[in-house]
MIZAFI-16774 format. One line per field, with one value per residue (C-alpha): residue in three letters; x, y, z. Coordinates in steps of 0.2 Angstrom, whole numbers. Layout:
MIZAFI-16774
residuo <- c(ALA:...)
X <- c(X:...)
Y <- c(Y:...)
Z <- c(Z:...)
end
This chain:
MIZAFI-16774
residuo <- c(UNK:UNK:UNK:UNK:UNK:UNK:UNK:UNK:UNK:UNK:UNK:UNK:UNK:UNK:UNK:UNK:UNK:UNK:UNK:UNK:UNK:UNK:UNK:UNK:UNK:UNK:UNK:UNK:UNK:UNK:UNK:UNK:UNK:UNK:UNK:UNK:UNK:UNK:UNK:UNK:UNK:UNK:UNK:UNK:UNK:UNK:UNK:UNK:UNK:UNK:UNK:UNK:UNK:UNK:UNK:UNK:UNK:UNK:UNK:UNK:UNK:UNK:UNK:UNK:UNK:UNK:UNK:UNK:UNK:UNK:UNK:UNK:UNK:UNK:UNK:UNK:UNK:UNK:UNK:UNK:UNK:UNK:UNK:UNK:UNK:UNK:UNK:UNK:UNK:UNK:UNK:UNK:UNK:UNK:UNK:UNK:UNK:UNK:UNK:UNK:UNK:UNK:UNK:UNK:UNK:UNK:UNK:UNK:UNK:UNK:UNK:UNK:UNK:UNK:UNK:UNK:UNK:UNK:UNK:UNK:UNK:UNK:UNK:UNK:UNK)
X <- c(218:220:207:194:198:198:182:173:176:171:153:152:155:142:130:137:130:113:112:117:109:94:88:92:79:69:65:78:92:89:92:108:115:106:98:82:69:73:92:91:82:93:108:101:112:127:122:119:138:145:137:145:163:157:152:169:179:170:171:190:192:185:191:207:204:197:212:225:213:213:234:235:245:253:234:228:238:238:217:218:230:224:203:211:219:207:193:205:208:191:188:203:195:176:183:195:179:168:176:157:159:169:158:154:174:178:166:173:189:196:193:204:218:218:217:234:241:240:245:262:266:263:273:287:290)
Y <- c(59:74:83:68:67:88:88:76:85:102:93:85:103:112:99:102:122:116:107:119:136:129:112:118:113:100:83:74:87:88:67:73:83:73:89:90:103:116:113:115:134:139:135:141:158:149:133:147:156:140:134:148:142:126:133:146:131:120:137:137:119:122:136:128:115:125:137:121:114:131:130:141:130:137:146:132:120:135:134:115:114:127:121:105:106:118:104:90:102:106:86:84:98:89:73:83:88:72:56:51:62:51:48:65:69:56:60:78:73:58:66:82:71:60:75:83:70:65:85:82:66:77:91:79:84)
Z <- c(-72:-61:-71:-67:-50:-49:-59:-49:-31:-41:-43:-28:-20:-31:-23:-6:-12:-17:-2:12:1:-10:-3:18:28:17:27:15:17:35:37:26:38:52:59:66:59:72:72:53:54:68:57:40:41:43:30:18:20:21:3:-6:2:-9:-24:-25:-20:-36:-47:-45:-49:-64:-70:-66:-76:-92:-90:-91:-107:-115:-114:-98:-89:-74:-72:-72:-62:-49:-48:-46:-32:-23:-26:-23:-7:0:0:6:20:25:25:37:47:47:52:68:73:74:70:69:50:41:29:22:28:16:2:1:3:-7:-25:-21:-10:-29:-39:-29:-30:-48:-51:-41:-53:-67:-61:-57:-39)
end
């Protein structure tokens, strides 16, 4: 389950990197972020960085989870917990900094949390 869960919030965050690098400043993405026109441009700089901390977050996840299917375990469980509780912790952050985020807190959040958690049952602690 861990590598569903772990899988999941590596896609959601390579969408979370189209959004904020390829797609910033379209009408649609803009409602996303709830971000006027104007507000979106002066922010581009800064959604950019930010969508790259997305898409390395997604590549270790992933890499994570090949590594532990290719039989490189600790490799793998290392990638996955650390990808994992990266992204829950950022979620935490987004939601500490506007209750009002819940949603997208949520969205990036609640896979990782289940993913860790599922990796600690596995690893017995």
């Amino acid at each position: 389950m861990a590598y569903i869960f772990i899988g999941v919030a590596g896609v959601i965050h390579i969408y979370i990197f189209a959004l904020e690098t390829l797609l910033w400043g379209r009408p649609r993405t803009n409602r996303i972020f709830g971000m006027a026109a104007d507000k979106a441009e002066q922010n581009r700089l800064f959604a950019f960085n930010q969508g790259y901390y997305n898409l390395f977050l997604s590549v270790a996840a992933l890499a994570g989870i090949i590594s532990s299917l290719c039989g490189l375990e600790a490799v793998g469980m290392t990638l996955m917990a650390y990808s994992a509780f990266s992204m829950f912790g950022a979620s935490v952050v987004l939601l500490y900094s506007r209750r009002k985020l819940i949603r997208p807190a949520l969205a990036q959040g609640v896979f990782p949390l289940l993913g860790l958690i599922c990796l600690v049952l596995r690893a017995g602690f």
